[in-house]
PASEDO-167563 format. One record per residue (C-alpha): residue in one letter; x negated, y negated, z negated. Coordinates in steps of 0.2 Angstrom, whole numbers, padded with zeros to 4 digits, always signed. Layout:
% residues N
AXYZ/...
This chain:
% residues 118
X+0539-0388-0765/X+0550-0373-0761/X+0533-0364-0754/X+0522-0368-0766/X+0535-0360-0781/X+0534-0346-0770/X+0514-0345-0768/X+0515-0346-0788/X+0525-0332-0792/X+0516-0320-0779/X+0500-0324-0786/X+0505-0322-0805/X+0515-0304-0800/X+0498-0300-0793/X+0487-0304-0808/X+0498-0296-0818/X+0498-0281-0807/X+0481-0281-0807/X+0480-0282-0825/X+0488-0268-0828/X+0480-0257-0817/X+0466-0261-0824/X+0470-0257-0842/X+0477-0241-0836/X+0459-0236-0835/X+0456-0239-0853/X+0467-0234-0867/X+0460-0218-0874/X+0445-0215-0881/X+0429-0206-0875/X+0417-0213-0861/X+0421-0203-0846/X+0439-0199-0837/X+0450-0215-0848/X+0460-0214-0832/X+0477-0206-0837/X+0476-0196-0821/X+0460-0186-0829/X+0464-0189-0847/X+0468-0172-0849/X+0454-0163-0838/X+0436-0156-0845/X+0422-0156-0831/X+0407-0144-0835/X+0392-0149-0827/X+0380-0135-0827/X+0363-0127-0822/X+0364-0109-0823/X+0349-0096-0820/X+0353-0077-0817/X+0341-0062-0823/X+0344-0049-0812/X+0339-0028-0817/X+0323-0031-0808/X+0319-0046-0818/X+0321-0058-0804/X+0326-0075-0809/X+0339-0087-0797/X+0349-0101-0798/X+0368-0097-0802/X+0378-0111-0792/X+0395-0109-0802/X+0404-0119-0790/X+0403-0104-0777/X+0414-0093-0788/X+0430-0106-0789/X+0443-0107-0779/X+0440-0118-0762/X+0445-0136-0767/X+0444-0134-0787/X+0432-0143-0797/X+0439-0145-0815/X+0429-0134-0824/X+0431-0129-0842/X+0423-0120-0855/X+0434-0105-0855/X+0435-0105-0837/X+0415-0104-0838/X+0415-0092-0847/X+0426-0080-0837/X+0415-0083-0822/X+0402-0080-0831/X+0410-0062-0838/X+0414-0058-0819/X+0394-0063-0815/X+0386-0047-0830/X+0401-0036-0827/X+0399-0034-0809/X+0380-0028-0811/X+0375-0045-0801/X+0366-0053-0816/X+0360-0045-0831/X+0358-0061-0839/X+0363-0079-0836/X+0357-0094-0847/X+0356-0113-0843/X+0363-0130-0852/X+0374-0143-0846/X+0388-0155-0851/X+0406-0156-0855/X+0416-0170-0848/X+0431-0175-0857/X+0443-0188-0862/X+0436-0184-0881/X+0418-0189-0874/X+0403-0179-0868/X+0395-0164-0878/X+0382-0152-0874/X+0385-0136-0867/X+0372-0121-0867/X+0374-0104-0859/X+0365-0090-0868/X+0364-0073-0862/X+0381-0075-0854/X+0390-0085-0867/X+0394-0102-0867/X+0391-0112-0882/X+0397-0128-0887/
């Protein structure tokens, strides 16, 4: 009897344990990053297209202008890449759209000209 005391407690710590891990992934509001880890993160998720003088038109991979490792990517942080891109004569113009990725939810993001805009 002694064991089966024993088998009953461990399993009750566990669901309990598991029960609130579980929740820990949904208190706050919004549809992405409810972990509290994320909750206070903003992900950008863009596709960018640079203009350059000649009139050439690339893709602009963003992600190749952060710091190796990084990936939390917000809107002002964007848009300081995106000011480095037209001051440094590599782009004359960048435009694209995307999403924003936070506890708050998801909104749309464009880039126009080289401004971001929520």
């Amino acid at each position: 009897m002694h064991g089966s005391v024993l088998s009953a407690v461990q399993i009750t710590a566990t669901l309990a344990l598991v029960a609130w891990m579980i929740t820990g992934f949904t208190p706050l509001p919004g549809r992405w990053l409810r972990w509290k880890m994320f909750c206070r993160a903003t992900f950008t998720i863009v596709q960018l297209s640079g203009t350059s003088k000649d009139g050439r038109t690339e893709p602009v991979n963003i992600y190749d202008h952060l710091s190796p490792g990084s990936f939390i990517l917000g809107p002002p942080q964007l848009q300081a890449i995106l000011d480095h891109l037209t001051r440094s004569d590599r782009y004359d113009r960048i435009d694209g759209h995307g999403r924003v990725l936070s506890a708050d939810g998801e909104r749309s993001v464009k880039v126009r000209d080289g401004r971001v805009v929520l």
